[in-house]
C-alpha positions in Angstrom: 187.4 55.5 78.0 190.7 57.1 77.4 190.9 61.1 77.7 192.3 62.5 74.7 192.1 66.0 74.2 193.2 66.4 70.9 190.5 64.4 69.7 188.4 65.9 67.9 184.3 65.9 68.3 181.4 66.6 66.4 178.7 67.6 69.0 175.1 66.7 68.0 172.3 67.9 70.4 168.6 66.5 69.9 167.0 69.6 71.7 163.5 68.1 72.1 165.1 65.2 74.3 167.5 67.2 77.2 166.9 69.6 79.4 168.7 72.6 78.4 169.5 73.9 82.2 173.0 72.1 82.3 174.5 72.6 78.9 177.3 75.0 80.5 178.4 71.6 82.6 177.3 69.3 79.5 179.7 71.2 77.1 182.7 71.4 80.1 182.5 67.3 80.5 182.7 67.1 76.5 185.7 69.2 76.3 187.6 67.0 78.7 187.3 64.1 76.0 188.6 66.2 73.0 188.1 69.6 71.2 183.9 70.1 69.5 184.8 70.7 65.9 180.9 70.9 65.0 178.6 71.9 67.8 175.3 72.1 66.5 171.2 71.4 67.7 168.5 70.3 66.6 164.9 70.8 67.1 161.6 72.9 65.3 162.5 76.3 66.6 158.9 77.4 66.2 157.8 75.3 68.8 157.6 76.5 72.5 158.9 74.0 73.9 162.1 74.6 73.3 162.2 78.0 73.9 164.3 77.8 77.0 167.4 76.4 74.7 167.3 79.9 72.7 168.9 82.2 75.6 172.2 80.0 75.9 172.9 78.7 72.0 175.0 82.4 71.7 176.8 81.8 74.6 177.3 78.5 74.0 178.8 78.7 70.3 176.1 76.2 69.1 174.6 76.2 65.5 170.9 75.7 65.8 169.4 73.7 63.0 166.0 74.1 61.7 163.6 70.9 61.2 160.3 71.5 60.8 157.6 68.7 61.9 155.8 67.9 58.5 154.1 64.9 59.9 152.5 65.1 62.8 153.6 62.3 65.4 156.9 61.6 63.8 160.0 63.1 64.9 162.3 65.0 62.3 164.7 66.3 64.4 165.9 62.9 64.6 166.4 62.2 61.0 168.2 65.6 60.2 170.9 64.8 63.0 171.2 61.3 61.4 171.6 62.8 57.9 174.0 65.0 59.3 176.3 62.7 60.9 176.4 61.0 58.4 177.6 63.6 56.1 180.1 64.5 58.8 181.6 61.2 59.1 182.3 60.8 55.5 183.6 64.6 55.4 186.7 62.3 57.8 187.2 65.9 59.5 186.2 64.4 63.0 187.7 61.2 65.4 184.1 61.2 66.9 181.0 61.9 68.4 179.1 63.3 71.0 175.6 62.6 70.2 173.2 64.4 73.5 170.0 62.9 73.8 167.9 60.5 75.6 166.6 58.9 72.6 166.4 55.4 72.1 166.2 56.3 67.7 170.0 56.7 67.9 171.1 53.2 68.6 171.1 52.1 65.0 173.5 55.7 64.8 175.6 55.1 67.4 176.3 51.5 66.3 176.9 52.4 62.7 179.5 55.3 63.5 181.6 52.7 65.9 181.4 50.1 63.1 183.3 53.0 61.2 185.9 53.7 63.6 184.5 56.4 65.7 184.6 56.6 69.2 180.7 57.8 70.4 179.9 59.3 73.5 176.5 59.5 74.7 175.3 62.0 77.1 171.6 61.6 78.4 169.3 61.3 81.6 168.7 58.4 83.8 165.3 57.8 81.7 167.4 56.8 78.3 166.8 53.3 77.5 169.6 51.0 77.7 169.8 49.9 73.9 171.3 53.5 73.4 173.5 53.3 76.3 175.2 50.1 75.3 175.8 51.5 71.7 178.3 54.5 72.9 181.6 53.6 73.8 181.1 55.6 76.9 177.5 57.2 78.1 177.4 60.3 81.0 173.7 60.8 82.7 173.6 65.0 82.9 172.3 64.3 86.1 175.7 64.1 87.5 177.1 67.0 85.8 176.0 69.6 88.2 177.0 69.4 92.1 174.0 69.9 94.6 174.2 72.6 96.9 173.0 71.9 100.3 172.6 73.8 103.2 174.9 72.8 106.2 174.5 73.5 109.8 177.0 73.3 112.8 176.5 74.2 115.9 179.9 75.6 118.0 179.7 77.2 121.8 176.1 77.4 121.2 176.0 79.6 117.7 174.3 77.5 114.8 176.5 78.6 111.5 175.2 78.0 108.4 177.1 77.3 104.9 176.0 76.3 101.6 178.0 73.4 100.0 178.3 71.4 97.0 177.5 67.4 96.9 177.8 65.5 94.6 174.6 63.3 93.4 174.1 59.9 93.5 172.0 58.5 91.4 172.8 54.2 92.6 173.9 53.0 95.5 176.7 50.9 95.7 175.3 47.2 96.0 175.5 43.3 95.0 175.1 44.2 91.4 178.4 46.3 91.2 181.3 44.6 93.6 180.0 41.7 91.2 180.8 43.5 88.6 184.0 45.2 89.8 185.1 41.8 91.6 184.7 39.8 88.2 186.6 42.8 86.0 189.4 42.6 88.8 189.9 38.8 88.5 189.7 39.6 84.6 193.1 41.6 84.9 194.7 40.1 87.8 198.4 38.7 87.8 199.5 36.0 89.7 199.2 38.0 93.1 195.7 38.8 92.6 196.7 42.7 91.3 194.7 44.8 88.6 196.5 48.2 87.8 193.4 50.8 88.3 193.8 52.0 85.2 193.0 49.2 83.3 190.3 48.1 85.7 188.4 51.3 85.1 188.7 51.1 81.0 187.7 47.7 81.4 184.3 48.0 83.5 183.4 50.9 80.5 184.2 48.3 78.3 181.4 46.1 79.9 178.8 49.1 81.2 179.4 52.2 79.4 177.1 54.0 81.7 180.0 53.3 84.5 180.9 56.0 86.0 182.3 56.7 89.7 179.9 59.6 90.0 176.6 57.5 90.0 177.2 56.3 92.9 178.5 59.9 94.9 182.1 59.3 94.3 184.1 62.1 92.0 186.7 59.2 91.2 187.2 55.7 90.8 189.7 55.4 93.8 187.1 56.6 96.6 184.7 54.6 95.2 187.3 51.4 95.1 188.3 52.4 99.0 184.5 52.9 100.3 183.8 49.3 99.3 185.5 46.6 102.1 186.1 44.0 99.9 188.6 45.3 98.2 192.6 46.4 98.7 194.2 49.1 97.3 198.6 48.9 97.4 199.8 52.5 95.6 203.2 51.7 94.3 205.9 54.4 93.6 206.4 54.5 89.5 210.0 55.5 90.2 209.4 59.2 88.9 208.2 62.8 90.2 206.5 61.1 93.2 203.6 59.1 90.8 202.1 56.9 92.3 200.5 53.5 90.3 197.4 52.1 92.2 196.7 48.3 92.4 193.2 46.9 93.6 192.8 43.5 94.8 190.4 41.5 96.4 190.3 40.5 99.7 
């Protein structure tokens, strides 16, 4: 999916179905795809259970809104942010969405505010079912927002040194299942040579597994991830200007 920061977002965070812990990260990953116009939450605020969200909505800038539970069994939070969005994509004051949860109620959603032109990112755990997934354009697990910290020990002329340092998480491991995919994308693109310009590649495996994303598998971007793999070749090629570099991928 293309970064455009001037895009403008309307934030929509189904409280009762993320973990509130890494909404400082959650917000920072949003921000690199465009501004958050509307940044608001749902969830019955009387309930305990979502208690924990209280101490960083003020910090955070986000509206909380109200739904109580009049049945019991049926979830209202999820109707309200489905009103809502509704009313905000006809208000035409946003390019898109950001819709948090790991839900499987907002599929029908998500499909219906692509069929109107909006691009819709989903941001969710590892647990949200696919049907979801596949309706954003682009879907991030919070589970690879935050960096591990580890504990590292090295030994030198006999001391043992300790430091703490950050690792990414990696929630797949790089298998059968995706050089397929990333071999069949390459052919997809190739020239005549056998070359597919990175860029391209990568908007094009979103385009056919929106969950893809380098950091599943331990990798912050798409080029380490291309190079730890054997099978494939990577030929950076000057673009004739302030030292960029394009970067090809082919297979072997």
């Amino acid at each position: 999916m293309e970064i455009t920061k001037d895009l403008k977002l309307a934030v929509l965070i189904d409280a009762d179905n993320v973990p509130y812990a890494h909404i400082k990260e959650m917000l920072e990953e949003i921000a690199k795809y465009g501004t958050p116009t509307f940044k608001r939450i749902y969830a019955d605020w009387t309930m305990p259970t979502v208690s924990g969200w209280k101490s960083v909505l003020l910090e955070s800038a986000i509206t909380p809104v109200q739904q109580y539970g009049y049945t019991k069994g049926k979830n209202s939070t999820d109707s309200a942010m489905i009103i809502d969005a509704m009313d905000i994509l006809y208000s035409a004051k946003v390019d898109g969405f950001c819709i948090v949860s790991s839900d499987s109620d907002f599929t029908r959603l998500a499909i219906r505010l692509r069929e109107a032109g909006m691009k819709v990112i989903g941001i969710g755990e590892k647990k949200t079912p696919t049907s979801f997934i596949s309706a954003c354009e682009k879907f991030i697990y919070i589970e690879i927002l935050k960096p591990q910290i580890i504990e590292e020990k090295k030994v030198s002329n006999g001391k043992v040194t300790k430091q703490l340092i950050q690792k990414a998480p990696s929630l797949n491991k790089v298998d059968h299942a995706l050089i397929k995919l990333i071999s069949d994308s390459i052919n997809d693109l190739a020239d005549e040579n056998g070359w597919a310009f990175l860029g391209d590649l990568g908007n094009l495996l979103l385009k056919k597994q929106p969950d893809f994303d380098p950091r599943n598998y331990g990798f912050t971007k798409m080029l380490s991830l291309i190079k730890s793999i054997p099978k494939f070749l990577v030929d950076a090629r000057d673009a004739g200007k302030n030292n960029i570099k394009h970067i090809f991928i082919k297979i072997k």
